[in-house]
N, C-alpha and C positions, 0 to 999 in steps of 0.2 A: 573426787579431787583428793590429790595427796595431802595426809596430814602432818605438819612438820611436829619440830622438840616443843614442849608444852612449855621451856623454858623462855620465859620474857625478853624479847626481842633486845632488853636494855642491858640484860645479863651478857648477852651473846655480843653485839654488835662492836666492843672495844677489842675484842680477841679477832675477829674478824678486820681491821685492818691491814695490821702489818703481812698476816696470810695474801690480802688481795692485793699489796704491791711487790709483795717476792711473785704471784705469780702472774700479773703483770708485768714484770721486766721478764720473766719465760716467753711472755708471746714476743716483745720487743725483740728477744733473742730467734726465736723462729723465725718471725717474719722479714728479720734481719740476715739470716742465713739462706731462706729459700730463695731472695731477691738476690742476694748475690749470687746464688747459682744461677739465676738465670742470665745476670749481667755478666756470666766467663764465658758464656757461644761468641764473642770477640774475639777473645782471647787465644782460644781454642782454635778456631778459624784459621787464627793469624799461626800459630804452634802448629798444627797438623795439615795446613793447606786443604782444609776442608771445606766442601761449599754449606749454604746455609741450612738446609733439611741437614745433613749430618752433624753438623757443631748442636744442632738442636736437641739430639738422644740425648743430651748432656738433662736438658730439662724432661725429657722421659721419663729416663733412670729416677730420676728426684720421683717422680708423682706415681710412676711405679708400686714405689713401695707403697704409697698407699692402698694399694689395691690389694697388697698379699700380706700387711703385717697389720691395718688397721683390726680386724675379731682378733689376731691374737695379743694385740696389743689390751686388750679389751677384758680378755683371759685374764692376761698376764696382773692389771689390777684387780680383779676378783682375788687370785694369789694370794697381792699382797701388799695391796691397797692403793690407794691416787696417791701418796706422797712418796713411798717408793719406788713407783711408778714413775715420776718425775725425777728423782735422781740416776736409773736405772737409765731412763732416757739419756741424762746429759751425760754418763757416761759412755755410751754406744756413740753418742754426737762428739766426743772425745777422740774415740776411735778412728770415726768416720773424716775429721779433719785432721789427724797426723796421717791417713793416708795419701792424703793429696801429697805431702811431702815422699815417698818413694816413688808416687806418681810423676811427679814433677822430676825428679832427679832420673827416673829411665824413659822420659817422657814415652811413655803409654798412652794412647787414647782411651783403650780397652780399662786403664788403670783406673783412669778421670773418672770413668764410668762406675765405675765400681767404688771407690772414695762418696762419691754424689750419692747413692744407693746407699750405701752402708748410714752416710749421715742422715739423709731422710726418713733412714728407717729410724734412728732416733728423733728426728723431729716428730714423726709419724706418732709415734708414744706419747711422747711431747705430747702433743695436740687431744688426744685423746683421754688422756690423764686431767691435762690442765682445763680445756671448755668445760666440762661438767664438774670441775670442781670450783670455778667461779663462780657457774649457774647455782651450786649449791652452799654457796656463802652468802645467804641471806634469804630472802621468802622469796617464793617461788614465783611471784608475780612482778617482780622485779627484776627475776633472771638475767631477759633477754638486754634490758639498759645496764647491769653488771657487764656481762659479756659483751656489749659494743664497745662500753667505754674502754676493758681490757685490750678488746682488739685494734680500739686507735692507736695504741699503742707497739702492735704490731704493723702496722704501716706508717708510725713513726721508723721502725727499725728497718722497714721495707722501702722508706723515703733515705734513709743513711746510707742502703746498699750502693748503689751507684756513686757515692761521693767516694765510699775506700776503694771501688775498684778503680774508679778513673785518679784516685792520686796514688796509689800501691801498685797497682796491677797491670791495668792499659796504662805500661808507662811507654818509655820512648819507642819512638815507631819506628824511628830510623835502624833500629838493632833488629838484625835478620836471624842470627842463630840462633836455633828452633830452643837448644840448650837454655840461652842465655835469656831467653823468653820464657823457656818454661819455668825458670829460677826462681822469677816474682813474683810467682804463686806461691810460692813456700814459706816465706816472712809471714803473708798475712793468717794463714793458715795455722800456722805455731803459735800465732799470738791468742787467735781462735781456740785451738783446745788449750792453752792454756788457762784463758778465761773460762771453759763449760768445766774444766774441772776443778778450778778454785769454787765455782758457783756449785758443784754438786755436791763438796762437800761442807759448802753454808747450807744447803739445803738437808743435806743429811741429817745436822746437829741442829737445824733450827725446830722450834718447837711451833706446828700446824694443826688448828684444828684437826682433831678425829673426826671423818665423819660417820665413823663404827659409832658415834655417839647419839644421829638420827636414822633413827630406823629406815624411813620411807626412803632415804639415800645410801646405804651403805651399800657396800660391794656386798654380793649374792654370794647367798650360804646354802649349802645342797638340800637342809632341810626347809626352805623357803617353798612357799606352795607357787606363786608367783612365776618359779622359773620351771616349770613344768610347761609353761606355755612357749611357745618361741619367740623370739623378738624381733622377727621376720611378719608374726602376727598381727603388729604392732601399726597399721596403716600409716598413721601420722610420722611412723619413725623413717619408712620405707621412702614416703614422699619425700620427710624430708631429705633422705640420702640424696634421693634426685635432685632437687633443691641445688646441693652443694653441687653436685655434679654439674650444673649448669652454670651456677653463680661462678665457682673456680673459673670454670671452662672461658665464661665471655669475661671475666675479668681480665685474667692472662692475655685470653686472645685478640685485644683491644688495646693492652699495653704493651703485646710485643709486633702491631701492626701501627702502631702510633705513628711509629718518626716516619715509615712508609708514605702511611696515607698522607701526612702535612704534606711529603715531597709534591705529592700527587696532586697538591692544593696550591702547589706556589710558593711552600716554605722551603730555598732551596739551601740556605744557611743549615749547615748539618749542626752547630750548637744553638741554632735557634729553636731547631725541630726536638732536639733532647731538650729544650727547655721547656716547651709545650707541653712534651711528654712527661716529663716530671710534674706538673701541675693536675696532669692526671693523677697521680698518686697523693699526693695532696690534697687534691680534691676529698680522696676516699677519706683520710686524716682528719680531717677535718669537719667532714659529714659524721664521723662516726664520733667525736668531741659532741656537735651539737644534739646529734640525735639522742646522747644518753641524757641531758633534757628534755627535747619533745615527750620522750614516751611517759614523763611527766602526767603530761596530759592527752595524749594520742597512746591508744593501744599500739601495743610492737604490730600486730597481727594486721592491722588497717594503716601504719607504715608502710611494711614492708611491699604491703598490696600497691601502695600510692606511689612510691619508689621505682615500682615493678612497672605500672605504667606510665611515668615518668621516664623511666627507661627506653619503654617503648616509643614514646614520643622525642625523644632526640636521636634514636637510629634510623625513624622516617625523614626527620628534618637533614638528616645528613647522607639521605639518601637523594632526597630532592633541591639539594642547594649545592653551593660549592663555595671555596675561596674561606674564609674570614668563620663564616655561620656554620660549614659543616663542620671547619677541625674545632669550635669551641663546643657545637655539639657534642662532639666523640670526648673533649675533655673532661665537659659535665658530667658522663656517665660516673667521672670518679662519683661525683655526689649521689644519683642513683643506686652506686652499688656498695654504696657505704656502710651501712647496717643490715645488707641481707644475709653475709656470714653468720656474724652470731646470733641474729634472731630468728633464722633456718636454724641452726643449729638449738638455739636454748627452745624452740618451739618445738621442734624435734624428740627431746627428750624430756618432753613432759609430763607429768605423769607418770612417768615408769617404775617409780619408788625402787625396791632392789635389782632393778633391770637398765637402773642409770648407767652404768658402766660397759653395755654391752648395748646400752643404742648409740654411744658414743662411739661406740667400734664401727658399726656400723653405718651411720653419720659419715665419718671419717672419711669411708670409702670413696664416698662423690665427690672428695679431692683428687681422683684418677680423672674428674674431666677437665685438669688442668694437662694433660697428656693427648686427650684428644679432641674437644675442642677446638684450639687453634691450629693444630696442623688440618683440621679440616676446615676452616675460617680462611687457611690461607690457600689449598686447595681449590677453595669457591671463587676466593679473588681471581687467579689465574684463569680458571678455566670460564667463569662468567664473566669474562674482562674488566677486570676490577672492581673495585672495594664497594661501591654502589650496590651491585645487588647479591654482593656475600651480607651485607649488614642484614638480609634475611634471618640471617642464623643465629644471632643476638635478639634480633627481636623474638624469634621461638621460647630462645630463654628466657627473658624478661616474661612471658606469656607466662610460659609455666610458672614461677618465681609469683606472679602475682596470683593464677589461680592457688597457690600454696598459702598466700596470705589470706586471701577470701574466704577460703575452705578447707582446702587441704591441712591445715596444721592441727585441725580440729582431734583431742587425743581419741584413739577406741580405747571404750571402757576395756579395763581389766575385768575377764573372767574368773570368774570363783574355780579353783580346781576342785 
């Protein structure tokens, strides 16, 4: 078991809040951004006359980059540490939203794509910087209810998306030029980096815990015996990657088939069917609020399990019912999948003392099955004649997800080099 700073929990703990609400309002801000990306496939649609698989790459590009910058992202805090790691991020996230503004003015598609990419790859940092430095503000067994309650707070910012874009963005419908449409994107987007770079440079000059000051977490130094080993070694780190790679995947892929399936139920009010759909997201909000009490008194490890089949047990009930009982099924999944982010994730990098930073790279990565996933969720719908027996493919993932809880998160001892 890892051994933390031999310093008195009483010493520590008043320095450690204002750290956990700057990086608190970072997830607000990710999760606030990646949801808006995926609420502009409208927009896009309506801008390049694109059918719905193409306006989709839009959400590709984004999860993409998880897959090719999460280890170097990983690196990159070994350099030079979680806190410049985080403003390094919001300035690339800087970047990545003034380019939507040349995008928009030569309306590009190829542009959009590349703006989305560029900012993901700083979210991408983002995320990997920030989870493990939450997990490591405070004792270790406590981790995973830190990092739920931080991440409610990223689907608060994930429940905000859809409100800027439907008042900023999807605005009037009746305006046809591709132009004049792609225009609306550019206000909110300026407003966007101009807030990640005021915010990076409070973050620059604010003063954060070191965590160069607890050994068992600091970023990996070349004479560390520890990282002789791989972190590929690491069972519990690997699983959990898969973990996220599932968890992403049927999250996405349930909330970007929501307003479908209600159609398919009888909800034929299209602002009824988004309002359904937003209750899923809320759901998640609000599961991950209460859960950082449960774990109180219930292990994350034997949540996450109960959740896992709880999951399972609303993608059967809404494989076998209809009307009223299946869409409020699919809604609950918010509640299901509420806390298995960040308690995949802090169970993930457990144990790994100077190898925290590089299973969080690694971690990271099984945010690419928000890229594949749902386009193979919606794949199954079509080609098995609807949503009925795709819901197969969520209940796999809950499977996994719970044997993750039951056993899989279990850490392999560290070898002596």
């Amino acid at each position: 078991m890892v051994t933390r700073s031999t310093t008195p929990a009483t010493d520590n703990s008043p320095s450690y809040l204002v750290p956990f609400i700057i990086v608190a309002a970072l997830f607000g801000i990710f999760g606030f951004l990646t949801n808006l990306n995926s609420n502009l496939a409208p927009k896009l649609e309506e801008i390049f006359k694109l059918n719905h698989a193409l306006s989709n790459l839009v959400t590709s590009s984004w999860f993409f980059a998880y897959l090719l910058f999460s280890v170097p992202s990983a690196k990159l805090i070994e350099r030079v540490g979680y806190k410049r790691t985080m403003v390094i991020s919001l300035f690339i996230m800087v970047a990545g939203a003034l380019l939507f503004i040349p995008a928009a003015g030569m309306v590009s598609f190829p542009f959009f794509l590349t703006a989305s990419f560029v900012l993901a790859t700083g979210v991408c940092a983002l995320q990997t910087s920030a989870n493990p430095y939450v997990s490591i503000l405070g004792p270790e067994h406590s981790a995973p209810a830190r990092l739920t309650l931080a991440q409610a707070f990223n689907s608060l910012g994930s429940a905000l998306a859809p409100l800027i874009v439907g008042a900023f963005i999807l605005t009037d419908s009746s305006i046809t030029d591709p132009k004049v449409v792609a225009h609306t994107v550019q206000g909110p987007y300026i407003a966007i980096a101009v807030s990640l770079f005021v915010l990076g440079i409070v973050v620059m000059f604010l003063h954060l815990p070191s965590i160069t000051s607890t050994r068992s977490f600091r970023p990996g130094a070349d004479e560390d015996a520890l990282l002789s080993r791989s972190i590929w070694s690491y069972k519990h780190t690997v699983l959990g990657m898969v973990g996220i790679f599932f968890y992403v995947g049927v999250e996405i892929a349930l909330a970007a088939n929501a307003i479908q399936f209600f159609k398919t139920q009888g909800v034929d009010n299209k602002e009824s069917a988004a309002l359904l759909a937003s209750f899923y997201m809320f759901a998640i909000m609000v599961g991950r609020f209460a859960g950082t009490v449960v774990m109180k008194w219930v292990k994350a490890n034997k949540l996450l399990a109960g959740l896992g089949i709880f999951g399972v047990a609303l993608m059967l009930l809404a494989m076998v019912t209809t009307g009223q009982v299946a869409i409020w099924s699919l809604v609950l999944c918010g509640l299901a999948n509420s806390i298995m982010y960040p308690t995949i994730f802090a169970l993930g990098i457990a144990e790994l003392g100077p190898m925290t930073s590089k299973g969080s790279g690694v971690i990271t990565i099984g945010n690419f099955g928000g890229a594949v996933i749902p386009p193979l969720f919606g794949f199954l719908a079509v080609e098995l004649g609807g949503y009925r027996m795709a819901f197969v493919l969520p209940i796999i993932c809950y499977l996994f997800i719970t044997y993750f809880g039951l056993s899989g998160y279990k850490p392999t001892r560290a070898e002596k080099a």
